[in-house]
matplotlib code that plots the C-alpha trace (Angstrom):
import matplotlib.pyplot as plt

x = [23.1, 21.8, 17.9, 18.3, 15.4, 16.3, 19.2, 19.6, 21.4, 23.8, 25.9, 29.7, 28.9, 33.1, 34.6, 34.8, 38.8, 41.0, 43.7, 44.8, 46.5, 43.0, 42.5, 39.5, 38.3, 40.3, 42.0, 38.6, 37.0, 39.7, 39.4, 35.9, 36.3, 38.9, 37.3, 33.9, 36.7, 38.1, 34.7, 33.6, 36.7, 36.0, 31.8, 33.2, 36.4, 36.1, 33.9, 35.3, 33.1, 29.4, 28.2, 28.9, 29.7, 31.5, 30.8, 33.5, 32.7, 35.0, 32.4, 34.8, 32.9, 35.1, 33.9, 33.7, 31.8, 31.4, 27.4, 27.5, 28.1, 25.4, 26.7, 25.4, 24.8, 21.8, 20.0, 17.8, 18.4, 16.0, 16.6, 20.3, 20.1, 18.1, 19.8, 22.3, 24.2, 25.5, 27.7, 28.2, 31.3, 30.6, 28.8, 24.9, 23.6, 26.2, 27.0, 25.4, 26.7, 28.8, 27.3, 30.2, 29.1, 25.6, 26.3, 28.0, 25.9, 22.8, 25.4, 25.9, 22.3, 20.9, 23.2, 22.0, 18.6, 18.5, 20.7, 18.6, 15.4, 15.2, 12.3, 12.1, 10.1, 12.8, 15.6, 15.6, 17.7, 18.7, 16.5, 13.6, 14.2, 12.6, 15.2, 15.3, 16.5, 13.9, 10.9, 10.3, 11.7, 14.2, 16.0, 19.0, 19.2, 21.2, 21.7, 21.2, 18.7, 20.8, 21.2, 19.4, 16.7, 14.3, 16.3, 18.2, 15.0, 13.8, 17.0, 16.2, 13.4, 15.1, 13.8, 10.0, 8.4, 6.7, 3.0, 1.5, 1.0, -2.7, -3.8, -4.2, -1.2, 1.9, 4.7, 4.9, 8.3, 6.2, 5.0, 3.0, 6.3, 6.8, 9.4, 11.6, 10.0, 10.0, 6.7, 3.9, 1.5, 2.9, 3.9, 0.7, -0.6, 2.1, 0.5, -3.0, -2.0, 1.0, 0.6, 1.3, 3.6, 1.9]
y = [21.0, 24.5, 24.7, 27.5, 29.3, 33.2, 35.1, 38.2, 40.7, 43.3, 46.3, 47.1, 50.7, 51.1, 51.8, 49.1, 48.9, 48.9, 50.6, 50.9, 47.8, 46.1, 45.6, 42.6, 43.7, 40.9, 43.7, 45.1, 42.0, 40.7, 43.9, 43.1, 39.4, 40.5, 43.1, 40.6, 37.9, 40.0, 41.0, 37.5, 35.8, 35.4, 33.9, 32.0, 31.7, 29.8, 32.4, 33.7, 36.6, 38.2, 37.6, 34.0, 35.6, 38.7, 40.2, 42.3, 45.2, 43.5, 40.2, 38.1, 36.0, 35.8, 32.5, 33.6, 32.2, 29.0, 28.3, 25.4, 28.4, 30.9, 34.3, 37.8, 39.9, 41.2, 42.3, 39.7, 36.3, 33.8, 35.2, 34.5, 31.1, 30.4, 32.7, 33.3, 37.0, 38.0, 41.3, 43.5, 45.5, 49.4, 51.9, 51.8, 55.1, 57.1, 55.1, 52.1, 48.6, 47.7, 45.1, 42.6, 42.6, 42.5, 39.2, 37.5, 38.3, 36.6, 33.8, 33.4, 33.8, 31.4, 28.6, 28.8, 28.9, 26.0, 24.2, 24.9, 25.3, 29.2, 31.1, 34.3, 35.4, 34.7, 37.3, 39.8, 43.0, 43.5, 46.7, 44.4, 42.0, 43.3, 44.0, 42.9, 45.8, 48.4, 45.2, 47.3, 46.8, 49.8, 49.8, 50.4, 51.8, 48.9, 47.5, 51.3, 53.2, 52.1, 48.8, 47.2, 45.1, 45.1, 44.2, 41.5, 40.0, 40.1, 38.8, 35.4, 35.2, 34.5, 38.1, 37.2, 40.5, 41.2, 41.4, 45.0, 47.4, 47.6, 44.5, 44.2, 41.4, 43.5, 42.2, 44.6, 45.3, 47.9, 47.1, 43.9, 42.2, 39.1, 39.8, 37.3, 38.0, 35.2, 36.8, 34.6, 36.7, 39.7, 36.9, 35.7, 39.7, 39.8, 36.7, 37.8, 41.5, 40.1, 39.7, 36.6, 36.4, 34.5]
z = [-20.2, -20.0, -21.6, -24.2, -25.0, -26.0, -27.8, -26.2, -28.6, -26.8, -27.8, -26.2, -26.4, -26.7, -30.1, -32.6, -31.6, -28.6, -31.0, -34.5, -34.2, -33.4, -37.0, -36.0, -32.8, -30.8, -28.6, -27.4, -26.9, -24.9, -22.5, -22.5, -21.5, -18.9, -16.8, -17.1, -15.0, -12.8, -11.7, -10.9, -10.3, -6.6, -7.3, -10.1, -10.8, -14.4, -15.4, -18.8, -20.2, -19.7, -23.3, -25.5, -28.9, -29.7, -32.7, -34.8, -37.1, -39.7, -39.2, -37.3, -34.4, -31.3, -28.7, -25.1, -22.1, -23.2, -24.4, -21.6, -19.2, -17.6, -18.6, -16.6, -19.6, -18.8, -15.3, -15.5, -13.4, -15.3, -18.5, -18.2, -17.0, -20.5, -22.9, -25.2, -25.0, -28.3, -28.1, -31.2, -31.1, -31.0, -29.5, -32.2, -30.0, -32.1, -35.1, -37.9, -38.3, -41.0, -43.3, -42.4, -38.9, -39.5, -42.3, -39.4, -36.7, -39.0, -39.5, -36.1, -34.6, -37.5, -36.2, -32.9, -33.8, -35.6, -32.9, -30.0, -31.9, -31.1, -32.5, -34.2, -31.1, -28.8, -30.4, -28.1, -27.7, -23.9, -23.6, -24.2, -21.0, -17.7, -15.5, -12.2, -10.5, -12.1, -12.6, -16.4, -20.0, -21.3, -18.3, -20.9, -24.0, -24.9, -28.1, -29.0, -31.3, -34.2, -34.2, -36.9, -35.3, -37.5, -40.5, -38.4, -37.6, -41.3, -42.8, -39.9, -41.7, -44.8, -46.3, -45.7, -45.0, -42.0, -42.4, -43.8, -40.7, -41.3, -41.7, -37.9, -38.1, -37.2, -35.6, -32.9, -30.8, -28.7, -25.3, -26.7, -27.5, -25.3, -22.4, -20.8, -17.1, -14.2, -12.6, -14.4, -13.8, -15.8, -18.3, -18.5, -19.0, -21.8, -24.0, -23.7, -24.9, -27.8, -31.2, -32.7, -36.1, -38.7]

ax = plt.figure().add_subplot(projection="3d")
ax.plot(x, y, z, "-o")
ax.set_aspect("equal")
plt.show()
């Protein structure tokens, strides 16, 4: 049994649809799943897909890699071992999410953090993980500079507001945010410098 600590939220950065036939997504997903296998099929030949959910613009959640199952979706060793890799279907550099897809991914994520006692905290987007390859955060611009973070993070908190920017009490997604890092030293830096949500 895996030890589940973070959902790490992910972008396909394709189109929405493999074709016009891909009325759901399914198509795309598949391809996605597919070229993830073929990848690893000699390292680990049940491997199924590199992110757990997919998430479909017309809100339909597709199971991958099963959740019992260590998934690479993100350039970060330890943080895959203890993480959950949600991908949203389309390319949120170029365009928005529809609400559908947004509904279901808040669906989605609130299951899981009530079923592995996730907390707010510990939503990430992938950019936010320090990757092991460059040793910073925003080694990608993945989920994308549209993807609705902050609102996904205020609708998991049932529609409480985050705290006024002045009042010294921001939640802050800057560099104070908490990174998933496996040097604890620089994790230790991180919780000295974060601010805490109220």
């Amino acid at each position: 049994m895996r030890n589940i600590k973070y959902i790490i939220l992910h972008h396909s950065a394709t189109d929405y649809q493999a074709n016009k036939d891909d009325i759901n997504g399914k198509l795309i997903g598949r391809t996605i799943c597919d070229r993830a296998q073929e990848k690893w099929k000699k390292e680990f030949p049940a491997y199924k897909c590199d992110y757990h959910f997919i998430i479909g613009h017309t809100g339909e959640v597709f199971k991958a890699q099963p959740i019992e199952q260590t998934s690479w979706h993100c350039t970060n060793y330890q943080a895959n071992l203890v993480s959950v890799g949600i991908c949203f279907l389309g390319n949120f550099e170029n365009i928005e999410m529809p609400t559908e897809q947004f509904d279901a991914g808040v669906k989605q994520i609130k299951t899981l953090m009530k079923q592995y006692d996730i907390p707010l905290i510990n939503i990430l987007r992938h950019r936010d993980v320090i990757s092991d390859i460059s040793h910073t955060t925003n080694s990608t611009e993945c989920p994308g500079k549209n993807f609705p973070y902050i609102h996904l993070l205020d609708a998991l908190r049932d529609g409480e507001p985050f705290p006024e920017i002045n009042s010294g009490q921001a939640f802050d997604i800057g560099e104070d945010y908490p990174y998933v890092n496996e040097d604890p030293q620089t994790t230790r830096h991180n919780q000295r410098r974060r601010k805490r949500i109220p």
